[in-house]
C-alpha positions in Angstrom: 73.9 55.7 99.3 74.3 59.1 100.6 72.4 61.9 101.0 72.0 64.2 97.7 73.2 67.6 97.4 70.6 70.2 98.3 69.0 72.5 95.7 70.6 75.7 95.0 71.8 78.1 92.1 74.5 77.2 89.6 77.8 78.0 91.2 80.2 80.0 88.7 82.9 78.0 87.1 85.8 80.2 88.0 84.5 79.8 91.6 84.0 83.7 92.0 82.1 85.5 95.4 80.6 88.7 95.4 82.5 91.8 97.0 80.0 91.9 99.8 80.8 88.6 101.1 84.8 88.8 101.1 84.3 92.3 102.6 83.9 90.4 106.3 85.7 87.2 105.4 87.2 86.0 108.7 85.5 88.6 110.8 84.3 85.8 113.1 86.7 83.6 112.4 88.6 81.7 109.0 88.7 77.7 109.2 89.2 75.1 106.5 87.1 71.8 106.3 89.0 68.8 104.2 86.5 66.1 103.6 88.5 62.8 102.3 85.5 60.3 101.0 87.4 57.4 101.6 86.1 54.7 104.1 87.3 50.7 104.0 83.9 49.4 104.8 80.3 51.6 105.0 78.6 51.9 108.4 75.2 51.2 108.6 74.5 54.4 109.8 76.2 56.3 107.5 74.7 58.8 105.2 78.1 61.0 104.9 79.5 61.0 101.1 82.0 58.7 101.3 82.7 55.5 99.2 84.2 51.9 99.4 87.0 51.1 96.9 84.1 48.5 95.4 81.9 51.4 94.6 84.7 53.6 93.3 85.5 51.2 91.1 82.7 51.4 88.8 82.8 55.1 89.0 82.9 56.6 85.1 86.2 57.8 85.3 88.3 55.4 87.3 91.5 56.0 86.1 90.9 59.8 87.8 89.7 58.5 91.7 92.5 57.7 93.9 93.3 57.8 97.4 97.3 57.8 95.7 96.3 61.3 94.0 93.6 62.7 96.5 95.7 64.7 98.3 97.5 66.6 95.1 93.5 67.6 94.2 92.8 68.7 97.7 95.6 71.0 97.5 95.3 72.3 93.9 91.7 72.9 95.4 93.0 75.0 98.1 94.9 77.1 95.6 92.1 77.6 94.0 91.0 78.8 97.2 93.5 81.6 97.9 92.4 83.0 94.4 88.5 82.9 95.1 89.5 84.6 98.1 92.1 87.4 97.5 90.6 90.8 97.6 91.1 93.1 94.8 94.4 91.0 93.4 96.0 92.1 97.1 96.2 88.3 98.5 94.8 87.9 102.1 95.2 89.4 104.9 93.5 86.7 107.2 95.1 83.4 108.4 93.7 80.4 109.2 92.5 79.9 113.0 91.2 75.8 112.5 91.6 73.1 109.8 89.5 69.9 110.3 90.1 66.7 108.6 87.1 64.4 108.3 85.2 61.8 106.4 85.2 58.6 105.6 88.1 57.9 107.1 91.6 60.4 107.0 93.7 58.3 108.1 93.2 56.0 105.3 95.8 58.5 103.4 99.1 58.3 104.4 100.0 60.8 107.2 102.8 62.1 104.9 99.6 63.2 102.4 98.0 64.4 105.4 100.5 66.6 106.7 101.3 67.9 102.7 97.5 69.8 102.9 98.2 71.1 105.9 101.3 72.7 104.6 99.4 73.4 101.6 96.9 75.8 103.4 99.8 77.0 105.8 102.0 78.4 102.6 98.6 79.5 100.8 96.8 81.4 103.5 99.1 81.1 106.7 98.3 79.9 110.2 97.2 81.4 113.7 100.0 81.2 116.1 97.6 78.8 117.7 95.9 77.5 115.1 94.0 73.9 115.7 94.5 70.8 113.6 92.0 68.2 113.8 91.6 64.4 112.1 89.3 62.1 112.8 90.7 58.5 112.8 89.6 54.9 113.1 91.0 52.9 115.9 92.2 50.9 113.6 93.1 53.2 110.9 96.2 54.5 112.8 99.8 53.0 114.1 101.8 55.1 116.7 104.5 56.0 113.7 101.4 57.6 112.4 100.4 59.3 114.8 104.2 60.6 115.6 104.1 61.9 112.0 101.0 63.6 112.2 102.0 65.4 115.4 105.4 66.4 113.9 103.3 67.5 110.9 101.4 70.2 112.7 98.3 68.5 114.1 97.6 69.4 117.2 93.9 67.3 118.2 92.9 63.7 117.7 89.5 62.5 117.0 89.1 58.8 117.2 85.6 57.2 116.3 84.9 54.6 119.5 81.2 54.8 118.9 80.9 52.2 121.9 83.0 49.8 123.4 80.3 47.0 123.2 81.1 44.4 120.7 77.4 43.5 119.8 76.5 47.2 119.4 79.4 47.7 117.2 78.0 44.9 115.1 74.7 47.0 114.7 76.5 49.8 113.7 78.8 48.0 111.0 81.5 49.3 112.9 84.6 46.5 112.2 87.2 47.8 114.8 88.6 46.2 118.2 86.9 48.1 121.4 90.0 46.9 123.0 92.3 49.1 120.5 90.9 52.4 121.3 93.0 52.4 125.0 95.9 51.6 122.9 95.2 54.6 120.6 95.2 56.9 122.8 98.2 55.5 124.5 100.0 56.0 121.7 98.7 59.7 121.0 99.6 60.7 124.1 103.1 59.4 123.6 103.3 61.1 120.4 102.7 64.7 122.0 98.8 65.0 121.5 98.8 65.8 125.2 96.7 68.5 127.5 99.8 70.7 128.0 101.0 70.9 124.4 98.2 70.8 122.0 94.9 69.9 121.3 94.7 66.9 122.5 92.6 63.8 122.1 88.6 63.3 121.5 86.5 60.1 121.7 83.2 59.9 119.8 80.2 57.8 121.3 76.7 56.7 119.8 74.2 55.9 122.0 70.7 54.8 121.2 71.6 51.7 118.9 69.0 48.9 118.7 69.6 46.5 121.0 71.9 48.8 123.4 70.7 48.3 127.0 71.6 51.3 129.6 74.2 48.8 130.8 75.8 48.9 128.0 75.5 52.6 127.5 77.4 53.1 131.0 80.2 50.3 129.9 80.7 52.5 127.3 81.0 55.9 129.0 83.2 53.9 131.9 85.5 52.9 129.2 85.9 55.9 127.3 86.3 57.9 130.7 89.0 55.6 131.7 90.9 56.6 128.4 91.3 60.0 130.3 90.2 62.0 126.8 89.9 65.7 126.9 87.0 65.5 125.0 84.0 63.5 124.3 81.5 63.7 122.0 78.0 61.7 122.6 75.3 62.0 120.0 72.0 60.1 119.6 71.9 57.3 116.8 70.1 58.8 113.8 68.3 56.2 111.4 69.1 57.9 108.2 66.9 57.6 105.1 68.6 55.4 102.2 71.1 53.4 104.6 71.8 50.0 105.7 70.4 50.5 109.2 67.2 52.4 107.5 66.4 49.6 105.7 66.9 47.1 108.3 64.7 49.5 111.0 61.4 49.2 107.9 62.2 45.5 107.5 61.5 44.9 111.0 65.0 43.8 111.9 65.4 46.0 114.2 63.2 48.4 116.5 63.4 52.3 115.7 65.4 54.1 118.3 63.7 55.4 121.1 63.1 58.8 122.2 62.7 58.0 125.8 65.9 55.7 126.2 67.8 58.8 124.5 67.0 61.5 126.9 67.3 58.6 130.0 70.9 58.0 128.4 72.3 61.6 127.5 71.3 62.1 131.7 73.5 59.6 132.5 76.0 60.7 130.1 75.8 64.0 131.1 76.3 63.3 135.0 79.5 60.6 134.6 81.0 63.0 132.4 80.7 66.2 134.9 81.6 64.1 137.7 84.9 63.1 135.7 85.3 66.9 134.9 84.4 66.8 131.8 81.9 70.1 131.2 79.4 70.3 128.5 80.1 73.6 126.1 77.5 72.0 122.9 74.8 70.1 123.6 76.3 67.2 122.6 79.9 67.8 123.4 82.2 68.1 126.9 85.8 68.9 127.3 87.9 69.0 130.4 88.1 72.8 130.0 87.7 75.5 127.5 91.4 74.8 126.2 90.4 71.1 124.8 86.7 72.6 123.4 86.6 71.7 119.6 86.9 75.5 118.1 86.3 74.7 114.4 83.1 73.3 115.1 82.8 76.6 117.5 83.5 78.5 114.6 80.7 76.4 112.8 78.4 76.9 115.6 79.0 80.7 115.7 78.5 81.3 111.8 82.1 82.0 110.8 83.4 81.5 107.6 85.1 78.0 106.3 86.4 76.7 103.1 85.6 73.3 102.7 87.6 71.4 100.4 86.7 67.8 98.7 84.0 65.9 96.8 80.2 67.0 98.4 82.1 69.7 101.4 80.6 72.1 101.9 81.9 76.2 102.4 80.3 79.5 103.6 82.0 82.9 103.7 80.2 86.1 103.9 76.5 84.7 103.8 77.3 82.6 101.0 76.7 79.4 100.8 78.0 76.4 98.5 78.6 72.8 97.9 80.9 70.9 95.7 80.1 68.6 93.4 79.6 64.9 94.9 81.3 61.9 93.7 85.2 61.5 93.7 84.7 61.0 90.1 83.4 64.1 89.2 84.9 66.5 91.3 88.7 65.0 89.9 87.8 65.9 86.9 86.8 69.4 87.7 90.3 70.1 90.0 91.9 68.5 86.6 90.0 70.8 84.6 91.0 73.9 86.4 87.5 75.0 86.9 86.0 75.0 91.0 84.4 71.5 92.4 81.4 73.7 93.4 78.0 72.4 92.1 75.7 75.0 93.5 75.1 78.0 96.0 73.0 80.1 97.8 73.1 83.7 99.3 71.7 83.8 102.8 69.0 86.6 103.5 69.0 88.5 106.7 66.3 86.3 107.7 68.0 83.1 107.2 71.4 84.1 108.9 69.2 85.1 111.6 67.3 81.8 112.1 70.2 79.5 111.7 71.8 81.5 114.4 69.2 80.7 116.9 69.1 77.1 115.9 73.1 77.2 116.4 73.9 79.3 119.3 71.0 78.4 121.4 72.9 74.8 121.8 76.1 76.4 123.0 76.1 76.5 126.8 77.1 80.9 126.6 73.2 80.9 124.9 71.9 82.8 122.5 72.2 87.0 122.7 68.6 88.3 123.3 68.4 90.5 120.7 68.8 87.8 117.8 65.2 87.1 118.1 62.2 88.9 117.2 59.5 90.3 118.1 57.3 86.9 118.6 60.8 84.7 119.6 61.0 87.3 122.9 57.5 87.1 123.3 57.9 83.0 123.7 60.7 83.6 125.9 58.7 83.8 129.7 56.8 80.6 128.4 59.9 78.6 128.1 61.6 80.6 131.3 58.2 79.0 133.1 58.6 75.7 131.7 62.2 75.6 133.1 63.7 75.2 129.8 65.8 78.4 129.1 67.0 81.0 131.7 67.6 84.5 131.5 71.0 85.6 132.3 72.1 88.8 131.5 71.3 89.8 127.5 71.5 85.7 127.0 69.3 83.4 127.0 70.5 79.9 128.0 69.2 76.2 127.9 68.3 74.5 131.4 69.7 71.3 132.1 65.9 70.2 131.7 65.8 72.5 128.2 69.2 70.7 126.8 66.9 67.2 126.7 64.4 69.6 124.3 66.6 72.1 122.9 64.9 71.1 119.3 61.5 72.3 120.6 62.4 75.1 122.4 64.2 76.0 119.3 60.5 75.4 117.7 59.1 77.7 119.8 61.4 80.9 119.5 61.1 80.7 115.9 57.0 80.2 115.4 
């Protein structure tokens, strides 16, 4: 099942935020996160908080959990939003710069349900002039009349979820799509205007480090996903996850554990074919062709903006506060029906902790970190790490190596003792 919601203090039922923390709301950026739960099969590897119709079916309110009525909760939630949010009764004076649609599986709901919460957020809140509208999607969860709706619905970025285009590493994963379809996809996104010039344009995610994956098929899979001609690519290492399918079958002795060594020899290789096609690296674990097709709501994450995230389990943060709704479809339908906010529980971030999480977010960004976010003992690791050829100083930044990108979690370690 998926992970559990962390601890935290009760959230207030009305939703409410202190003054202090809508005093800087948007000040580094506004986005909106809408997390739809719904997936037709779970991946092994999964720990996200999404659910199969099977196990929705035996949820204690049935009658409420719907993928027909999902998207009229998502937007009442967003309504409930623009309340939480407006200043002193005078409604907002900050649009939103990113919405992000993930999961489960989006594009299990109907692209005309999609498109309805985006408009919902537009007429709430309003948008950027260039505001960036992501979903991720299945191969097999799309059609090109979707995609030509979505498009014509104001998405402007694609991300589909190859994982691999090997059919026995697939299997490992649980993953039940065609490799073959995911050429097709983005055929048929580029023909419905999710193109370089005119938008967003189209992202391909990749796992590598799956049992049984050989570096063979690691570099099938980076050949076919570069031959797809994306503007992005994502490539993170497989995580075994406590309480999944794939955990379980790792302690049975099904499977091997992942191995450390076979990830950093693969994200190399990764890292070299996707420069030499011109794709860049901006995230540690992310390239784009340039800094036009860079995903910027999960740069906004990465730079601790402020988000709204709307569904069961998403999670928010405005202003140094912190929260999480409550987790099961069940529940949080019967909240929105209520009237009352989804959120289960919160936190307010001290100093200290908006400090740390920035290092451990803006170290990974290839800008670096700003010098003077450390303290006293991080600076004083600094020369250490500079020696090791890990980090470089460039300017008031400090930046990862190409050597320091394969350990950004220690070096991270370090600055922090």
């Amino acid at each position: 099942m998926p992970s559990a919601l962390p601890p935290g203090d009760p959230a207030p039922a009305d939703g409410s935020l202190p003054t202090a923390a809508l005093s800087t709301l948007g000040d580094k950026g506004f986005a909106f996160y809408v997390h739809v739960p719904f997936c037709t099969v779970r991946c092994g590897y999964c720990d996200f908080n999404t659910y199969t119709a099977t196990e929705l079916g035996s949820a204690p309110f049935p009658g409420s959990v719907s993928r027909r009525t999902y998207a009229d909760q998502a937007i009442a939630e967003i309504r409930q939003a623009r309340r939480v949010l407006a200043r002193n009764g005078q409604g907002i004076d900050r649009s939103v710069d990113t919405i992000f649609f993930g999961g489960g599986t989006p594009t299990l709901l109907p692209p005309g349900d999609l498109t309805r919460i985006v408009a919902a957020i537009r007429d709430e809140f309003g948008l950027s002039a260039d505001v960036e509208v992501t979903t991720e999607a299945n191969p097999d969860s799309v059609t090109p009349e979707d995609l030509d709706e979505l498009r014509a619905g104001g998405f402007t970025r694609l991300s589909f979820g190859m994982q691999s285009s090997v059919p026995h590493v697939l299997a490992v994963l649980d993953r039940t799509h065609d490799p073959k379809r995911v050429p097709a996809v983005v055929e048929w996104a580029r023909a419905a205007g999710f193109t370089s010039r005119d938008s967003g344009g189209v992202s391909l995610d990749l796992i590598y480090g799956t049992p049984g994956e050989s570096m063979a098929d690691w570099e099938h899979s980076l050949d076919a996903a570069l031959a797809c001609e994306p503007d992005h690519i994502s490539a993170y290492s497989l995580i075994v996850e406590d309480g999944t399918a794939l955990a379980r079958r790792v302690r049975r002795g099904e499977l091997p554990m992942p191995d450390e060594d076979d990830y950093a020899d693969k994200y190399v290789v990764a890292d070299e074919r996707l420069r030499k096609h011109g794709l860049d690296w901006y995230e540690v674990s992310n390239w784009a062709t340039g800094s036009d097709h860079q995903c910027r709501h999960n740069l906004l994450y990465w730079r601790s903006a402020d988000w709204w995230g709307v569904g069961p389990g998403a999670h928010s943060h405005v202003g140094g506060v912190r929260w999480w709704n409550v987790k099961h479809p069940a529940a949080y339908a019967d909240r929105i029906g209520a009237g009352v906010s989804p959120a289960h529980g919160r936190e307010t971030l001290a100093a200290e902790d908006r400090r740390v999480e920035r290092v451990l977010l803006e170290l990974r960004l290839k800008e670096g970190l700003p010098l003077d976010v450390l303290d006293d003992a991080g600076r004083a690791a600094v020369p250490a790490q500079v020696e090791r050829g890990l980090v470089r100083v460039m300017e008031d930044r400090l930046v990862l190596t190409d050597a320091g990108r394969l350990l950004a979690d220690g070096v991270v370690r370090e600055l922090l003792v």
